[in-house]
VOGU-3710 file (C-alpha; in Angstrom, 3 decimals, decimal comma):
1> xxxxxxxxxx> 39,133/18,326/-4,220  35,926/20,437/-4,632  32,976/18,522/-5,588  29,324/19,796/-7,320  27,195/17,703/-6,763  23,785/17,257/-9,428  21,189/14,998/-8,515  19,902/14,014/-12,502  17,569/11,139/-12,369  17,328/8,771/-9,446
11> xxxxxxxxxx> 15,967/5,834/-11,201  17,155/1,847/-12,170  19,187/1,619/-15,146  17,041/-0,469/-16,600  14,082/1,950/-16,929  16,611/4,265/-18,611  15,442/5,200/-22,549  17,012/7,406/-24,946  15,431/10,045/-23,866  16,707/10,038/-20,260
21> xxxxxxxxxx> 20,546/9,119/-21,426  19,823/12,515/-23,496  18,894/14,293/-20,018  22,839/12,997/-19,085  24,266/14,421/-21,592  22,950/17,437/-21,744  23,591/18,067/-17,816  27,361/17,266/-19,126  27,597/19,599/-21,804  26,250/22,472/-19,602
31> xxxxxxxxxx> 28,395/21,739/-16,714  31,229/24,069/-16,356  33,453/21,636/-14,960  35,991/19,535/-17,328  36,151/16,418/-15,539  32,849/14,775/-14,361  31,999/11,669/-12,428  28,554/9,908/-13,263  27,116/7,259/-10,608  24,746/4,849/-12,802
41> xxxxxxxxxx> 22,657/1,822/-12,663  25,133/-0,818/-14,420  22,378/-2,905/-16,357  22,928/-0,160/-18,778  26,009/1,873/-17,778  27,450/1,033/-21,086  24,649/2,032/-23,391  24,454/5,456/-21,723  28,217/5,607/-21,689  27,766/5,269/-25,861
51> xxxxxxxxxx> 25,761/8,213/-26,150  28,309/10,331/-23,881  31,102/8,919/-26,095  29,332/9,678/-29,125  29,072/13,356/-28,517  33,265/13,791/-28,367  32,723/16,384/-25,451  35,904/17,878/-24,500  35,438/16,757/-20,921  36,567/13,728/-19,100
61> xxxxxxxxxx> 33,838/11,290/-17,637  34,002/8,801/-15,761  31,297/6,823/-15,137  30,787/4,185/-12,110  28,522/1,920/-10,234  28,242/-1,334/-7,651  27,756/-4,686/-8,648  26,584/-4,856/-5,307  23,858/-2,130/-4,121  25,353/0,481/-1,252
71> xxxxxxxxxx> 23,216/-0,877/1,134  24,962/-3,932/1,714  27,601/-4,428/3,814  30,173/-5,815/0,913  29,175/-3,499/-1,530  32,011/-2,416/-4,059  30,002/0,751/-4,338  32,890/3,020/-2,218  35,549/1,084/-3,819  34,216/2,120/-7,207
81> xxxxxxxxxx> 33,411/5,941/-6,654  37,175/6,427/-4,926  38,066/4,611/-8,434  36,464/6,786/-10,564  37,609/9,887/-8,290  40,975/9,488/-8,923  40,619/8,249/-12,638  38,793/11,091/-13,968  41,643/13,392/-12,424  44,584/11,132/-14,222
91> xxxxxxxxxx> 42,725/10,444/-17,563  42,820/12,328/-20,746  39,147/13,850/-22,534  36,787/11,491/-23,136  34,468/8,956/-21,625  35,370/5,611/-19,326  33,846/3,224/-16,854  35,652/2,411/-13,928  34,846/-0,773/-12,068  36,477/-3,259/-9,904
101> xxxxxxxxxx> 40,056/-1,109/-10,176  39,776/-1,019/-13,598  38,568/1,493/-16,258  37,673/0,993/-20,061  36,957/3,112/-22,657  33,156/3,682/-23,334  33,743/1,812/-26,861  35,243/-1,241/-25,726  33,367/-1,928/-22,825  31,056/-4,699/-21,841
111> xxxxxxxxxx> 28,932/-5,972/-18,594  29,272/-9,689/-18,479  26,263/-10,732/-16,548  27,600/-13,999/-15,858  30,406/-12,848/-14,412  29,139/-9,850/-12,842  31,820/-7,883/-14,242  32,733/-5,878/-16,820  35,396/-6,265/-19,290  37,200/-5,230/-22,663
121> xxx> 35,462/-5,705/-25,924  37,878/-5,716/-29,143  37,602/-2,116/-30,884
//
């Protein structure tokens, strides 16, 4: 499958303001492609994943991380982008995380630090 690839902001999640979640979005709404896969910090994958959902762009994005930074030799970070490589090809518009072989919708979606996963929030 052909791949663009659009280097946006390389910085932690959690130095991540409105303003730069803005800068996301509006790389997505100019991007000619209809399916989009965003690699993100996951301290605040979900907030940024709000502000996507919120703008009902008829696109589907996917959005993915690692629990475990690439660098390490048991990161989940491949395991995660192959996830969200085939999800964003299988789901309908709108805007998920996929972690962990699963995939939520931006609105019902969670990080459980605990855990160190994410999970389903009731809608």
């Amino acid at each position: 499958m052909p791949i663009e690839l659009e280097l946006n902001q390389l910085i932690d999640s959690l130095d991540m303001h409105e303003s730069n979640r803005i800068r996301v979005l509006e790389s997505c709404r100019r991007a000619p492609e209809s399916q989009i896969v965003i690699t993100h910090g996951t301290d605040t994958m979900a907030e940024t994943a709000a502000v996507l959902g919120g703008a009902a762009l008829d696109k589907t994005i996917v959005m993915t991380g690692a629990m475990v930074p690439y660098i390490f030799s048991n990161s989940d970070a491949v395991f995660n982008l192959g996830g969200a490589l085939a999800s964003v090809q299988l789901l309908p518009r709108g805007v998920y995380i996929a972690m962990n072989g699963r995939v939520f919708p931006w609105d019902r979606v969670r990080k459980n630090r605990q855990l160190g996963v994410f999970e389903q929030t009731e809608a």
